[in-house]
C-alpha positions in Angstrom: -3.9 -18.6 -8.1 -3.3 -15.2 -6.9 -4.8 -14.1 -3.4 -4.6 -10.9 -4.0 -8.1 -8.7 -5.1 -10.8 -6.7 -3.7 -14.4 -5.0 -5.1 -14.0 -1.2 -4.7 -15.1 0.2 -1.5 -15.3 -3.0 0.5 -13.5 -3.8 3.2 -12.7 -8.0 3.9 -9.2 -8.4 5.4 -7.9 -11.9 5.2 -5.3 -14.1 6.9 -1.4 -13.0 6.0 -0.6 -14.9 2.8 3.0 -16.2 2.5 3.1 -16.0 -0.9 3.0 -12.2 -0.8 6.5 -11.5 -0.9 7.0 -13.6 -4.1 4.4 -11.6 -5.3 5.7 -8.4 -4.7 9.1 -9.4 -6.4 7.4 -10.1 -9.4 5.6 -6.8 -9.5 8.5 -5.0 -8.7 10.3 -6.3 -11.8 7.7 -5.7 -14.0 7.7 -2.3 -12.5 11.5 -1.7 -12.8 11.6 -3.0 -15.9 9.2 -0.7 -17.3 10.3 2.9 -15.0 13.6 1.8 -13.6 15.3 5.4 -14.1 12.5 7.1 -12.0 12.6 5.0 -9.3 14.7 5.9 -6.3 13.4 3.1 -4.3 10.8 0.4 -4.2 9.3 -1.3 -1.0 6.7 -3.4 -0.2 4.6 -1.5 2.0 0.9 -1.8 4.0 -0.2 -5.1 6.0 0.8 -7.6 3.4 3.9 -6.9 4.0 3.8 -7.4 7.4 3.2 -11.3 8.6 0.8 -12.6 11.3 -1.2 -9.9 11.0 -5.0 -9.4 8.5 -5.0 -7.1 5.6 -6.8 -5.9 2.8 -6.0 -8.3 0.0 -4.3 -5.4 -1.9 -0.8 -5.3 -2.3 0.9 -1.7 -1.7 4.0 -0.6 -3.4 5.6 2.2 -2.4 8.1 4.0 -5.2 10.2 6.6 -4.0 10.7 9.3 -6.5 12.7 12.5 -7.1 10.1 14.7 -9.2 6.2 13.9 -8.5 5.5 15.6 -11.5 7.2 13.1 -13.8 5.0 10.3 -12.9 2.7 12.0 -15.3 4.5 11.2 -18.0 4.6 7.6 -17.0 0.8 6.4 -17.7 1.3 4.8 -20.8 4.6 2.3 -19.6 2.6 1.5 -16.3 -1.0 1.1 -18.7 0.9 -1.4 -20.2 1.2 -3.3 -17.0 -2.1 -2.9 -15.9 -2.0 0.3 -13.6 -4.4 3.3 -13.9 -4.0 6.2 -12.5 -6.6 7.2 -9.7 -6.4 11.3 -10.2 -9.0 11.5 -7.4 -7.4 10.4 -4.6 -5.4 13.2 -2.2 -2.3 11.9 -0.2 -0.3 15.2 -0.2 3.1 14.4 -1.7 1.9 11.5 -3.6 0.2 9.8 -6.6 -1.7 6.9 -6.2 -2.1 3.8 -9.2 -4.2 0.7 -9.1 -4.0 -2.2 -11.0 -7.4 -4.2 -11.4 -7.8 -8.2 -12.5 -11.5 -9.7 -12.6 -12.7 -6.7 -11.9 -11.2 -6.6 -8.6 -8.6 -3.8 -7.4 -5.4 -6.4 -6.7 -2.2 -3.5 -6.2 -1.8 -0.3 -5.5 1.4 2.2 -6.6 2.2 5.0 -4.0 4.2 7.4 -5.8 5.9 9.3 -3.1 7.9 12.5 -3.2 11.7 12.4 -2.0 10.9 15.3 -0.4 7.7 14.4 1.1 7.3 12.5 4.6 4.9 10.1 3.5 7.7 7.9 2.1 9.5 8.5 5.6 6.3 7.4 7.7 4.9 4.4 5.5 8.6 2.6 5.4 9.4 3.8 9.3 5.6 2.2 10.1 6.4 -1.2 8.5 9.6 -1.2 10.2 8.3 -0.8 13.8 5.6 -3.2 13.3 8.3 -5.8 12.0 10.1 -5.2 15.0 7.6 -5.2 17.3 5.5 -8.3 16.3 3.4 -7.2 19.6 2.2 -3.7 18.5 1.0 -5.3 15.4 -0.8 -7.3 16.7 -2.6 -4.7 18.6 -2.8 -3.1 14.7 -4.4 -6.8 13.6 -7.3 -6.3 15.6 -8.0 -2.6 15.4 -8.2 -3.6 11.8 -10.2 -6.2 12.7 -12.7 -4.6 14.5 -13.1 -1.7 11.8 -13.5 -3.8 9.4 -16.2 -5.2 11.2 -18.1 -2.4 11.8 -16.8 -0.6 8.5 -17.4 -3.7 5.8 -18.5 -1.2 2.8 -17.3 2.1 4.2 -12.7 2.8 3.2 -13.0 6.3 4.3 -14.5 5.4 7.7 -12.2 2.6 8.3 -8.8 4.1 7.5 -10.1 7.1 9.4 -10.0 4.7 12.3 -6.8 3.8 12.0 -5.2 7.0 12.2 -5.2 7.2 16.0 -3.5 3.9 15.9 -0.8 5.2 12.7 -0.5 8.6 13.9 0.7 7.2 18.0 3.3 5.0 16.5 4.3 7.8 14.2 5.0 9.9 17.0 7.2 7.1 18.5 9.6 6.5 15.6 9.8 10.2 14.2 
């Protein structure tokens, strides 16, 4: 059974799941399969990638890509994988898919820019808290407590992460 899913606009974390790294694997084939010559890199990105710690039980997939504006011409391949682009969202130098199963939102695609930092800060983010199994534990409970006080509210809890994102930023970059 997958473990991945989420209603739209709530916020449940859950325990790290181990099986999310087999799951990424298969969604980045089915991705590469379908967009491989856009795709300058792939990563698994966002808490699920990072063990020990809670998260949102939506995978985040971050493609790293030459030319934003050509992801427009890829709706129809990644429709036919189960990703819809979300035209409302506003990260700067990316585009933002989600994927949907029982009504629940299960991945998200960050096309990034090559030119852009957010690539450079998402992958650079993971890394540290990798490395410093310490930190993200301090990131595990900020999360935790947000999400406490935040259960139906995104904008408000990733808003109060930024402090949090934005200080260990400043330390890698």
């Amino acid at each position: 059974m997958n473990s991945l899913g989420l209603e739209e606009g709530v916020v449940r974390l859950v325990p790290h799941d181990n099986s999310w790294p087999d799951l990424f694997e298969l969604e980045k084939k089915k991705i590469q399969e379908k967009i491989r010559e856009y795709i300058l890199a792939i990563e698994h990105c966002g808490s699920t990638a990072i063990p020990n710690i809670p998260s949102k039980p939506i995978m985040n997939i971050c493609i790293k890509v030459d030319n934003l504006e050509k992801v427009f011409d890829l709706k129809d391949e990644l429709f036919s994988i189960g990703y819809l682009h979300k035209p409302e969202s506003n990260f700067g130098d990316h585009e933002l898919f989600f994927k949907k199963e029982n009504r629940k939102v299960t991945h998200h695609l960050h096309f990034m820019s090559a030119d852009g930092d957010n690539w450079q800060k998402a992958t650079l983010f993971r890394k540290y808290l990798l490395e410093n199994p310490e930190m993200a534990q301090v990131y595990g409970e900020l999360k935790t407590n947000l999400a406490n006080r935040f259960p139906n509210d995104r904008k408000a809890y990733g808003e109060g992460k930024n402090e949090f994102i934005n200080k260990v930023l400043n330390i890698i970059m």
